[in-house]
FIZALO-967568 format. One record per residue: x, y, z of N, C-alpha, C in turn; residue in three letters. Coordinates in nm, 4 decimals. Layout:
<sites>
[site [X,Y,Z],[X,Y,Z],[X,Y,Z],"ala"] ...
</sites>
This chain:
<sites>
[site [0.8132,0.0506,0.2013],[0.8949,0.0026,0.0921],[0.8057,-0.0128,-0.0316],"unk"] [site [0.8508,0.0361,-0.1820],[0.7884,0.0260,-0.2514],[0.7068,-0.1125,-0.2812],"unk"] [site [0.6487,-0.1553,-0.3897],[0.5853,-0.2836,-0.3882],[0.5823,-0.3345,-0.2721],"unk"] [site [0.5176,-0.3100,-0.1443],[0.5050,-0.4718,-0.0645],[0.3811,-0.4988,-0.0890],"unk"] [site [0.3886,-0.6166,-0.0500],[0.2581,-0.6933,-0.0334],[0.2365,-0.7406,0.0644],"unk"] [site [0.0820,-0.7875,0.0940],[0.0636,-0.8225,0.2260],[0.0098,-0.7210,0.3458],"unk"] [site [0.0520,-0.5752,0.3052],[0.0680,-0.4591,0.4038],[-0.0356,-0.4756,0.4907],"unk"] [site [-0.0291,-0.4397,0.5759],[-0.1640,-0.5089,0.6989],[-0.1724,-0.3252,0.7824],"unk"] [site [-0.0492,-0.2257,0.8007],[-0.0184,-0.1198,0.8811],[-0.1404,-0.0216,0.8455],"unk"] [site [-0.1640,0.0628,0.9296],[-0.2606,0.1496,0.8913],[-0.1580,0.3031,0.8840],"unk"] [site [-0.0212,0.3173,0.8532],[0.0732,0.4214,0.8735],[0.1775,0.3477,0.7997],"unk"] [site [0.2268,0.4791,0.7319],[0.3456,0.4912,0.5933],[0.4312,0.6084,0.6745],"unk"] [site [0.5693,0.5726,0.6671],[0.6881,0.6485,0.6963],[0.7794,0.6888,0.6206],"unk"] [site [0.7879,0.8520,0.6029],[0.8027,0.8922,0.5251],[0.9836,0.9787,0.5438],"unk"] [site [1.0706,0.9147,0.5079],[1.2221,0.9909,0.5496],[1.2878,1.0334,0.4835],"unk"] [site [1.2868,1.2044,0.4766],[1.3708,1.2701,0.3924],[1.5346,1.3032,0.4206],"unk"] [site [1.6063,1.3325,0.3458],[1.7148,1.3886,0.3139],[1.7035,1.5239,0.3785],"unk"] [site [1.6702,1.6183,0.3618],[1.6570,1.7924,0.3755],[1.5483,1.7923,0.4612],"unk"] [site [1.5275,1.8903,0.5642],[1.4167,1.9219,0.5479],[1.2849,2.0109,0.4755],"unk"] [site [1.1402,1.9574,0.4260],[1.1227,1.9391,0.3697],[0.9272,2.0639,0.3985],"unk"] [site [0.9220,2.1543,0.3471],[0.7952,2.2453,0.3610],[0.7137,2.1403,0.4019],"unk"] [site [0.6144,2.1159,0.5286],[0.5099,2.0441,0.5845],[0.3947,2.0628,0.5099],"unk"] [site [0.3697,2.1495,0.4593],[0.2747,2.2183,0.4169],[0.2021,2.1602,0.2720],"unk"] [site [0.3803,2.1671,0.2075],[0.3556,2.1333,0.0548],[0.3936,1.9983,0.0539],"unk"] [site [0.4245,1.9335,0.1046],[0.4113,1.8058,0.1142],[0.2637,1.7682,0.1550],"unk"] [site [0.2361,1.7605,0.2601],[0.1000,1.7730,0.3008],[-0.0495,1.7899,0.1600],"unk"] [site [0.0081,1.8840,0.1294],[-0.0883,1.8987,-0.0615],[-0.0746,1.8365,-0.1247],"unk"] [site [0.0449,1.7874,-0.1417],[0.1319,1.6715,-0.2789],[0.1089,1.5795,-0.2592],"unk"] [site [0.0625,1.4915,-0.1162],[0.0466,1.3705,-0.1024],[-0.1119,1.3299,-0.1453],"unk"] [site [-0.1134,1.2377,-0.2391],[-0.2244,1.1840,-0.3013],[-0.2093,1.0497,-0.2513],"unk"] [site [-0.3560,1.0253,-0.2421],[-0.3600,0.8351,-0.2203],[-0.4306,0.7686,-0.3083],"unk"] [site [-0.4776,0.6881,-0.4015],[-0.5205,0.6272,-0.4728],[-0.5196,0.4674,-0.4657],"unk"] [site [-0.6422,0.4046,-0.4532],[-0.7772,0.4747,-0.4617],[-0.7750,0.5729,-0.3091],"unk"] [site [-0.8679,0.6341,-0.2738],[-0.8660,0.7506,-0.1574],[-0.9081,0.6200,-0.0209],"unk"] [site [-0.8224,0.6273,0.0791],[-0.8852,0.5415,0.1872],[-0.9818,0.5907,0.2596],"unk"] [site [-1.1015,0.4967,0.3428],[-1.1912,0.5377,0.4401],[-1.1660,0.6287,0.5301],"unk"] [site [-1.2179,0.7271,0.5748],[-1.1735,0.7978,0.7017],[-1.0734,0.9031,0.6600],"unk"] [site [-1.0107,0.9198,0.7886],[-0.8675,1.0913,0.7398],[-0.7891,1.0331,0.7399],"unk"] [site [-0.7113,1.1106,0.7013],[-0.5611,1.0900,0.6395],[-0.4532,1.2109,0.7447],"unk"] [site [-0.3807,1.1681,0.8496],[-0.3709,1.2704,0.9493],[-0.1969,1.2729,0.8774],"unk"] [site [-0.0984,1.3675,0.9519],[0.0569,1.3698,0.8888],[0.0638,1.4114,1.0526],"unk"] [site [0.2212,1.3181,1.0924],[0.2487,1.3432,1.2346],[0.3827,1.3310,1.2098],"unk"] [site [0.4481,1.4499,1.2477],[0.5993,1.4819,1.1838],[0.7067,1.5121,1.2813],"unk"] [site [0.7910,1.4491,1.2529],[0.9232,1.4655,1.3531],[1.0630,1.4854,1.2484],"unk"] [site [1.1081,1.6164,1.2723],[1.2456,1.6355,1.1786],[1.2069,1.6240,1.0733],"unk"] [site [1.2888,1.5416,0.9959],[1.2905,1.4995,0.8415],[1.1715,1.4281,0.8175],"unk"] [site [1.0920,1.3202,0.9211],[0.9836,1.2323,0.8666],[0.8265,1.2782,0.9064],"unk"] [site [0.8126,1.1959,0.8466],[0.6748,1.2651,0.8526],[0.5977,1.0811,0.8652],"unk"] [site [0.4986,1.0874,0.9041],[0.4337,0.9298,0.9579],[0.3201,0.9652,0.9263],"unk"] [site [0.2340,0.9047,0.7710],[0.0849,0.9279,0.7429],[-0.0005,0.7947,0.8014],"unk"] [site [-0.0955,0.8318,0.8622],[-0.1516,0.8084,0.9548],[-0.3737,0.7604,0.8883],"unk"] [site [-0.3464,0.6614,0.8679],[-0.5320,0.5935,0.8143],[-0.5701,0.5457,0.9496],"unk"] [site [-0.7150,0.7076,0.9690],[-0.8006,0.6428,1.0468],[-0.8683,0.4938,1.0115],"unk"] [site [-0.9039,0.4659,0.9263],[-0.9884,0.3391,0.9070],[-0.8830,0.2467,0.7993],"unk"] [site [-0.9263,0.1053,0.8774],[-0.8399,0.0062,0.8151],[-0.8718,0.0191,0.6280],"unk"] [site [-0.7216,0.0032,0.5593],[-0.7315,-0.0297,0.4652],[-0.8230,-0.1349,0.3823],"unk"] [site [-0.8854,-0.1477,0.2715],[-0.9359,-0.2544,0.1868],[-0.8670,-0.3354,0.1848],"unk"] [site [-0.8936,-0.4794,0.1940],[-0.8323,-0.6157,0.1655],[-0.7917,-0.6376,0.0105],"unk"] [site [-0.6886,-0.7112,-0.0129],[-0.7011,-0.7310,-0.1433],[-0.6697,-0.6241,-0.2663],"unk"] [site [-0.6183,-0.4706,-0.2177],[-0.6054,-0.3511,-0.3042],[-0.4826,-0.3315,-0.3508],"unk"] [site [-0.4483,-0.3135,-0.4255],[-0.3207,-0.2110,-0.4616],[-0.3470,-0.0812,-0.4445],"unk"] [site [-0.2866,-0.0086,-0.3464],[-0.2965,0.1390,-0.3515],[-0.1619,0.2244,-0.4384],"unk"] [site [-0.2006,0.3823,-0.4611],[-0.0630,0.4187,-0.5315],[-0.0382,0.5405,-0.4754],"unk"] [site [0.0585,0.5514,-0.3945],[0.0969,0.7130,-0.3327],[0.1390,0.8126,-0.4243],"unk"] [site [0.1132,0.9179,-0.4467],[0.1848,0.9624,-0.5375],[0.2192,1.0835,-0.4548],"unk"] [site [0.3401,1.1670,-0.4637],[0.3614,1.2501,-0.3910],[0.4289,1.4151,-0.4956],"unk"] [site [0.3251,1.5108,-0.5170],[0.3025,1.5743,-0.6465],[0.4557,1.6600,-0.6492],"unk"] [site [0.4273,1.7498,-0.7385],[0.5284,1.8157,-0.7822],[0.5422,1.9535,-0.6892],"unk"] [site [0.4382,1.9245,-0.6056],[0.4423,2.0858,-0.4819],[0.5625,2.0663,-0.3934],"unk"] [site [0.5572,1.9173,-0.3875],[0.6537,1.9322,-0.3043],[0.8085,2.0189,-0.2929],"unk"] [site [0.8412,2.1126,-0.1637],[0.9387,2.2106,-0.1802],[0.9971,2.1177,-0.0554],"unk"] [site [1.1712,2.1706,-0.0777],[1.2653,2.1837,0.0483],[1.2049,2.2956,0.1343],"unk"] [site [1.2899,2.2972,0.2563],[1.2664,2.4348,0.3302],[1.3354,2.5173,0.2982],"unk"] [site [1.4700,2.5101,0.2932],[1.5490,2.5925,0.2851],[1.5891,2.6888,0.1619],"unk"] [site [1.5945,2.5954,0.0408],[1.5728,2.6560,-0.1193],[1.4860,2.6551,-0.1670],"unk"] [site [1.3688,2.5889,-0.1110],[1.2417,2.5920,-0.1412],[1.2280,2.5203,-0.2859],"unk"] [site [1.3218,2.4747,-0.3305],[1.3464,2.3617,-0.4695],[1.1972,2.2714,-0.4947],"unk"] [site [1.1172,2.2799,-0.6306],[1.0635,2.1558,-0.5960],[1.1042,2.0414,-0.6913],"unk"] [site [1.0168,1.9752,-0.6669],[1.1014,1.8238,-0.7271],[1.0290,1.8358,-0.8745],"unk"] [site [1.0244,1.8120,-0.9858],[1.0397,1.8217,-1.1055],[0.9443,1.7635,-1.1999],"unk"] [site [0.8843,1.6367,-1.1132],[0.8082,1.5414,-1.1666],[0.7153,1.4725,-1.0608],"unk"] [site [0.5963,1.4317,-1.0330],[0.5585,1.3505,-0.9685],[0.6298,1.2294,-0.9118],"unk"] [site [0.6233,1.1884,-0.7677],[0.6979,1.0151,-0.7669],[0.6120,0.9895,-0.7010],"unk"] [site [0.5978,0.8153,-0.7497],[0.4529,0.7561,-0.7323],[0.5310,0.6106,-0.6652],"unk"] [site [0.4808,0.5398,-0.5700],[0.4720,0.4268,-0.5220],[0.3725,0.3412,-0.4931],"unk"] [site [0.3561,0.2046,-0.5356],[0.2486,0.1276,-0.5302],[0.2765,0.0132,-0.4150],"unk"] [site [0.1397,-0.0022,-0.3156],[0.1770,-0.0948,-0.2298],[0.0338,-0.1796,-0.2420],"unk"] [site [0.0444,-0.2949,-0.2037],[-0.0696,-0.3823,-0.1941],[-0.1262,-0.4390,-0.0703],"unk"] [site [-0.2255,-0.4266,-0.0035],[-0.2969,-0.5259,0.1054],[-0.3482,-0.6674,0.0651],"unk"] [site [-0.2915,-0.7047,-0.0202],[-0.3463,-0.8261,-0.1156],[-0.1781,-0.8693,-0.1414],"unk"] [site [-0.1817,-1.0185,-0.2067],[-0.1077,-1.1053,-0.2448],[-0.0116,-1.0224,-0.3850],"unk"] [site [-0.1040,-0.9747,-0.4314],[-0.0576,-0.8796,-0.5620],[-0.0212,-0.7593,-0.5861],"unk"] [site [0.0100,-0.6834,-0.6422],[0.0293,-0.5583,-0.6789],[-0.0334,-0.5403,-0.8493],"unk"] [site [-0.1242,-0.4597,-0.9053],[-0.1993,-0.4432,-1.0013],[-0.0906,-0.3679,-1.0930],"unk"] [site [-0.1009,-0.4302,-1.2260],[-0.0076,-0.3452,-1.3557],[-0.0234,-0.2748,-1.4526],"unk"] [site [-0.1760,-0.2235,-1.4085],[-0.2031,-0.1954,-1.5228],[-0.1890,-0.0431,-1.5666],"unk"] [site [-0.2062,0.0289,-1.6591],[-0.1154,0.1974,-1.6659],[-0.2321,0.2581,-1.8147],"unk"] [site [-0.2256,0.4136,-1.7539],[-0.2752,0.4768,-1.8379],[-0.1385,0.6079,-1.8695],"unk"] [site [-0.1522,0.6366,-1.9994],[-0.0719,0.7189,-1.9944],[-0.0781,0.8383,-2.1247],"unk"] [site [-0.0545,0.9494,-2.1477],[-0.0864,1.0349,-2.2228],[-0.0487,1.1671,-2.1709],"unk"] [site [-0.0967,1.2917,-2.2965],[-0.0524,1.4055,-2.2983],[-0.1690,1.4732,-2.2729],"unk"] [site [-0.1529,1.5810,-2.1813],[-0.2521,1.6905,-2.1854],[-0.1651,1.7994,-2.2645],"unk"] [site [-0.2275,1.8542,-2.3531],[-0.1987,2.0511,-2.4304],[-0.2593,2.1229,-2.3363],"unk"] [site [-0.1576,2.2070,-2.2756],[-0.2216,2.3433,-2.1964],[-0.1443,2.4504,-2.2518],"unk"] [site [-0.2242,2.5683,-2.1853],[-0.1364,2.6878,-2.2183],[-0.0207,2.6629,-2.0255],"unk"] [site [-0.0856,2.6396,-1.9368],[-0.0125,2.6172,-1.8346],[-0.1018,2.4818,-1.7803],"unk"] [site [0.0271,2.4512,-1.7311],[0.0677,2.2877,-1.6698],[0.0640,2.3044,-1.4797],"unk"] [site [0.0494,2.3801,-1.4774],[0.0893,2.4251,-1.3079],[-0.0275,2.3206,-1.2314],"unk"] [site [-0.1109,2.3469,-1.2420],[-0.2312,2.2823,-1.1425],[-0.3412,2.1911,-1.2203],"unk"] [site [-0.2552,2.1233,-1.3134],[-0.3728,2.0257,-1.4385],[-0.3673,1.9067,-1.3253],"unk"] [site [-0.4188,1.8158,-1.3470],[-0.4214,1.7055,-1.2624],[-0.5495,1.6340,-1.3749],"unk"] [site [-0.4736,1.4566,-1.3544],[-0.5715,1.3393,-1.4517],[-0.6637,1.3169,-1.3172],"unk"] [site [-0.7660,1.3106,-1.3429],[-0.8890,1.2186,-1.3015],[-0.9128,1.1174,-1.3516],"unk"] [site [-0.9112,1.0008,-1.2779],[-0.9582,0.8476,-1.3576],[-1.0685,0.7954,-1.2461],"unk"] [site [-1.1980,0.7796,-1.2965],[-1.3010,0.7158,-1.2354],[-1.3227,0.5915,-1.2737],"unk"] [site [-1.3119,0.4511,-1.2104],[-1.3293,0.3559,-1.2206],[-1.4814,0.3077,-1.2678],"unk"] [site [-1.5689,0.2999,-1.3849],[-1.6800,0.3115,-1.3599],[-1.7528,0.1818,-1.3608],"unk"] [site [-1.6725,0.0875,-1.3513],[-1.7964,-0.0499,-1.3341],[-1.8755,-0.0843,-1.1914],"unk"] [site [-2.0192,-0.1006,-1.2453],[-2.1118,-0.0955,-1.1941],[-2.1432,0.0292,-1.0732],"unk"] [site [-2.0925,0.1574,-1.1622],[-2.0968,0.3037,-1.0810],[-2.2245,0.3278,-1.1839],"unk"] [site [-2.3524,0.3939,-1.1364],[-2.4046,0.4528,-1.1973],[-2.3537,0.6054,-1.2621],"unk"] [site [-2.3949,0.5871,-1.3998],[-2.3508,0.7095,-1.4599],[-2.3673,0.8493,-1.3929],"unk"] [site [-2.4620,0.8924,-1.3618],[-2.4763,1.0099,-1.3080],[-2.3829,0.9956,-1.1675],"unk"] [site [-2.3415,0.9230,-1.1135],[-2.2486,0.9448,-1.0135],[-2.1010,0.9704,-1.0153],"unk"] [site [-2.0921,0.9574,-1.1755],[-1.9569,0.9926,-1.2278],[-1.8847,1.1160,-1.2597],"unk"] [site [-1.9399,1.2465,-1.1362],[-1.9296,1.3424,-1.1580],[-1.8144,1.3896,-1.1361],"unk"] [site [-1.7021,1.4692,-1.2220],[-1.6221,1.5157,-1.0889],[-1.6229,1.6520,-1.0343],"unk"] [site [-1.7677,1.6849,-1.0592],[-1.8022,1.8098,-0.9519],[-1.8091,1.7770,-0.8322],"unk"] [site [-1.8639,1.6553,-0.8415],[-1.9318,1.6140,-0.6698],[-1.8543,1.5218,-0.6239],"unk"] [site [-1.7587,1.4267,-0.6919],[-1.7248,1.3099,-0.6522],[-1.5674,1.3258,-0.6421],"unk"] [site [-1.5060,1.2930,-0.5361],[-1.3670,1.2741,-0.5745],[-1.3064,1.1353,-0.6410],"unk"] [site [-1.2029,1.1509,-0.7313],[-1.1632,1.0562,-0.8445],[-1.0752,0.9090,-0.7395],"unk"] [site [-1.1202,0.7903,-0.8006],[-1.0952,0.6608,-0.7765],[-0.8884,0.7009,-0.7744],"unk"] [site [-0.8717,0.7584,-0.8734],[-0.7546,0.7746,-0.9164],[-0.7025,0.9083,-0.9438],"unk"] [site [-0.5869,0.9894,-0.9254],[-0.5348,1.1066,-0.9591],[-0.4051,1.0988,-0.9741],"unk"] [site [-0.3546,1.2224,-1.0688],[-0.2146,1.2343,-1.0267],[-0.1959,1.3946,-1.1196],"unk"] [site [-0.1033,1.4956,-1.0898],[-0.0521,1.5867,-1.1520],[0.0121,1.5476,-1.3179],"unk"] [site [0.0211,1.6427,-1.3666],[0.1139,1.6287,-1.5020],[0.2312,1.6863,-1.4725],"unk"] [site [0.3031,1.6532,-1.5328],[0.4347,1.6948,-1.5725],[0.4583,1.8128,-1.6451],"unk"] [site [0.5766,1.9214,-1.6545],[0.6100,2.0240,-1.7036],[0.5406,2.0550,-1.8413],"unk"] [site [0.5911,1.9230,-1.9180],[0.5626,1.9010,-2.0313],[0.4484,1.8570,-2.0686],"unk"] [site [0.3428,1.8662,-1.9762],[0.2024,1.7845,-1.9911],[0.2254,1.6254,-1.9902],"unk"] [site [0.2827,1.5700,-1.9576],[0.2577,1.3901,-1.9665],[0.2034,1.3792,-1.7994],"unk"] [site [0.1559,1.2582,-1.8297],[0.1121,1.1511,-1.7229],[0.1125,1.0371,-1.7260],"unk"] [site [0.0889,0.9561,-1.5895],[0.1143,0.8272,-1.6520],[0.0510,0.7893,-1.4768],"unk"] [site [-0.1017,0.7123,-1.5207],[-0.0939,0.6467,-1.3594],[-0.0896,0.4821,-1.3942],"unk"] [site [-0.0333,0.4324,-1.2907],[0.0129,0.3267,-1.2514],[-0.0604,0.2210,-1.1575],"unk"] [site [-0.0514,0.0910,-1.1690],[-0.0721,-0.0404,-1.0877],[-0.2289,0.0053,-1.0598],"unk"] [site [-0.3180,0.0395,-1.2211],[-0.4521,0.0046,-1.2170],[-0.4747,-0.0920,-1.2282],"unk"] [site [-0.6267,-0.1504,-1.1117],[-0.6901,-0.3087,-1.0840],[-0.7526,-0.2505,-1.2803],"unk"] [site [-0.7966,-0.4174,-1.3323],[-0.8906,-0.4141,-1.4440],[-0.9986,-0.3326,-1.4262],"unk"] [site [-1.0564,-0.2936,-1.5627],[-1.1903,-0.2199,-1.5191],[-1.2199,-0.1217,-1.6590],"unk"] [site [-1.3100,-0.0552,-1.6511],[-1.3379,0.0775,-1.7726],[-1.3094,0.2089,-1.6523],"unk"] [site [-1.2235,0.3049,-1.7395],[-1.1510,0.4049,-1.6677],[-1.2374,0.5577,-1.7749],"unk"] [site [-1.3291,0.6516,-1.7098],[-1.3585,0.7747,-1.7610],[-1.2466,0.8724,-1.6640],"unk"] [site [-1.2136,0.9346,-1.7724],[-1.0696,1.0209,-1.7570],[-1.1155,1.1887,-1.7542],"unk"] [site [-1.0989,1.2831,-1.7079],[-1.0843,1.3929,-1.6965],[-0.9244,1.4332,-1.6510],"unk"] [site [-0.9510,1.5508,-1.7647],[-0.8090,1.6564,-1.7597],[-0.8747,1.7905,-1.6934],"unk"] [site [-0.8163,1.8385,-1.5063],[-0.8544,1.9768,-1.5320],[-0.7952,2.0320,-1.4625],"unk"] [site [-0.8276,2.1594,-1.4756],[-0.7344,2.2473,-1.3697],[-0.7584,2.3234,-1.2532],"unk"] [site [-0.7149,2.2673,-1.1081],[-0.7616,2.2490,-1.0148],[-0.7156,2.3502,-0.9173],"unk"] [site [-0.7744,2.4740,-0.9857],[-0.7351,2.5914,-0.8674],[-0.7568,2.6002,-0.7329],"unk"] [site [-0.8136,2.5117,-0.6880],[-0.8533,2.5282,-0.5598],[-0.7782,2.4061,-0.4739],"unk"] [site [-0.7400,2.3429,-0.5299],[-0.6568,2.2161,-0.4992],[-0.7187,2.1096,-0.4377],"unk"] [site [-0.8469,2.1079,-0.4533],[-0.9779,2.0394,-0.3447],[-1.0017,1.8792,-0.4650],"unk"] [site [-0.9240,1.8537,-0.5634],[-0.9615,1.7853,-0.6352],[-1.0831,1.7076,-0.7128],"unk"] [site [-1.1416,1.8215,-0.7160],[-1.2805,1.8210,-0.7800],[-1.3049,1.9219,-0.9111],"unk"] [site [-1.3628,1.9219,-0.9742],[-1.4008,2.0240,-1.0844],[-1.5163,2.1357,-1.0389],"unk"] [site [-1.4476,2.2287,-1.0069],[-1.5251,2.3927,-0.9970],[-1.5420,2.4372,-1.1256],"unk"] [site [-1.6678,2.4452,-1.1326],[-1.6777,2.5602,-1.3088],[-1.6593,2.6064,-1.3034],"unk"] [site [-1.6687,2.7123,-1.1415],[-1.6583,2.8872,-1.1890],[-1.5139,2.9175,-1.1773],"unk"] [site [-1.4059,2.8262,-1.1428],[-1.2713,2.8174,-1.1403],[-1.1583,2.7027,-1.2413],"unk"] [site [-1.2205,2.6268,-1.2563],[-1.1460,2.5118,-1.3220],[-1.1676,2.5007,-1.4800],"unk"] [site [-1.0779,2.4465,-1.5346],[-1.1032,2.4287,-1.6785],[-1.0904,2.2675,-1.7268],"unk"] [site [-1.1824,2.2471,-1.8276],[-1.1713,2.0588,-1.7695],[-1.1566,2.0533,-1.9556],"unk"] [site [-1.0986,1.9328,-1.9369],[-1.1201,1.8176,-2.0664],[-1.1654,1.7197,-2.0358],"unk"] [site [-1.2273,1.6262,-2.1380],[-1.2713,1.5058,-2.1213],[-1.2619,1.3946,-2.2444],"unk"] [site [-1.1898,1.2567,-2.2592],[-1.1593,1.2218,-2.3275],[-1.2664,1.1403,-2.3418],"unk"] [site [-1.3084,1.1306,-2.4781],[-1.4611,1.1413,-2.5909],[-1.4749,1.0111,-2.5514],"unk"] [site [-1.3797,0.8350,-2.5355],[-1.4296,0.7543,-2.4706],[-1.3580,0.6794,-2.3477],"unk"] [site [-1.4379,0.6148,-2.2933],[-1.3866,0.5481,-2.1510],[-1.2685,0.4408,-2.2191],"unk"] [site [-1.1862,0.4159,-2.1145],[-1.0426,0.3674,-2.1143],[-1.0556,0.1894,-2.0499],"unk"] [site [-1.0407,0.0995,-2.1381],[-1.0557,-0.0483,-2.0869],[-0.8857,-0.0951,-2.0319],"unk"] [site [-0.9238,-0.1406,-1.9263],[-0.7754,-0.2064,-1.8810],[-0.7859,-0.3271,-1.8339],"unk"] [site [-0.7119,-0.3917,-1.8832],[-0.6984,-0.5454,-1.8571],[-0.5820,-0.5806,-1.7354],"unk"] [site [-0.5701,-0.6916,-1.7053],[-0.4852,-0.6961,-1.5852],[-0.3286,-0.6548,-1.6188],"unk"] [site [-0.3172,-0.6614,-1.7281],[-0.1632,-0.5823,-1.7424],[-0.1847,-0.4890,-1.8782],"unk"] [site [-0.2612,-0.4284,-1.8627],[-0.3049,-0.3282,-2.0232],[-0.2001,-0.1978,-1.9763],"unk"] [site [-0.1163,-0.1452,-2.0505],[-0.0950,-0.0354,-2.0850],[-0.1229,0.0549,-2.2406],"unk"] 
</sites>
């Protein structure tokens, strides 16, 4: 259920309407921040049951986001926009939001990077090497918007993630980077 709090489960249940490409669902599903361990999908019919080897962080707001790959089976339709849900292992749920436009010539495979960087050493703030604290796809139209960030300074990358491995490839990807880091307060948008 969206917003709970408290969540203690190490598994999210997932129940569709149609059935629904395993595959591209499977790609579309983002977790933020990324949990310890794998992330397994164990599917029956319409649902699908995601599955954390290692217990969640105490105290987190996490944010599912489930991308725009996602297809039906049958019309193979996909859904239009990112949908994102925030749940908490803590008393709270975090409010805080970044939001903006990327300009592309194509929108297909852009995806925001947000690295949380307090007390990250700089050089570890790569996103060649590192996967991002935070992600999510853009929209048709280039917008984004991530949601129920803890406080903190946020370095942002825009790129395009041909390989779908969510990292920045030079010899494949094309990146932006916005000139300064992003401050969020406990309810900053």
């Amino acid at each position: 259920v969206p917003n709970t709090v408290n969540f203690k489960d190490s598994k999210i249940r997932f129940q569709f309407d149609e059935y629904v490409d395993r595959r591209s669902f499977e790609e579309s599903f983002f977790i933020s921040p990324k949990p310890k361990g794998e992330t397994t999908f164990n599917w029956s019919g319409k649902a699908v049951e995601v599955q954390f080897s290692k217990p969640l962080d105490r105290n987190k707001t996490y944010v599912i986001v489930i991308g725009k790959d996602l297809k039906e089976l049958r019309g193979g339709n996909n859904i239009t926009a990112p949908v994102s849900l925030a749940f908490s292992t803590g008393e709270k749920i975090d409010k805080g939001s970044i939001s903006g436009k990327v300009y592309a010539d194509n929108t297909d495979r852009v995806k925001i990077l947000a690295f949380l960087t307090n007390g990250v050493p700089e050089d570890s703030l790569n996103p060649a090497l590192k996967l991002p604290d935070y992600i999510i796809q853009i929209t048709s139209d280039g917008m984004y918007k991530l949601t129920n960030l803890p406080e903190g300074d946020y370095r942002m990358f825009a790129i395009t993630d041909e390989d779908r491995n969510n990292l920045f490839d030079k010899n494949l990807d094309k990146i932006a980077v916005l000139r300064n880091d992003i401050k969020i307060n406990s309810d900053s948008n």
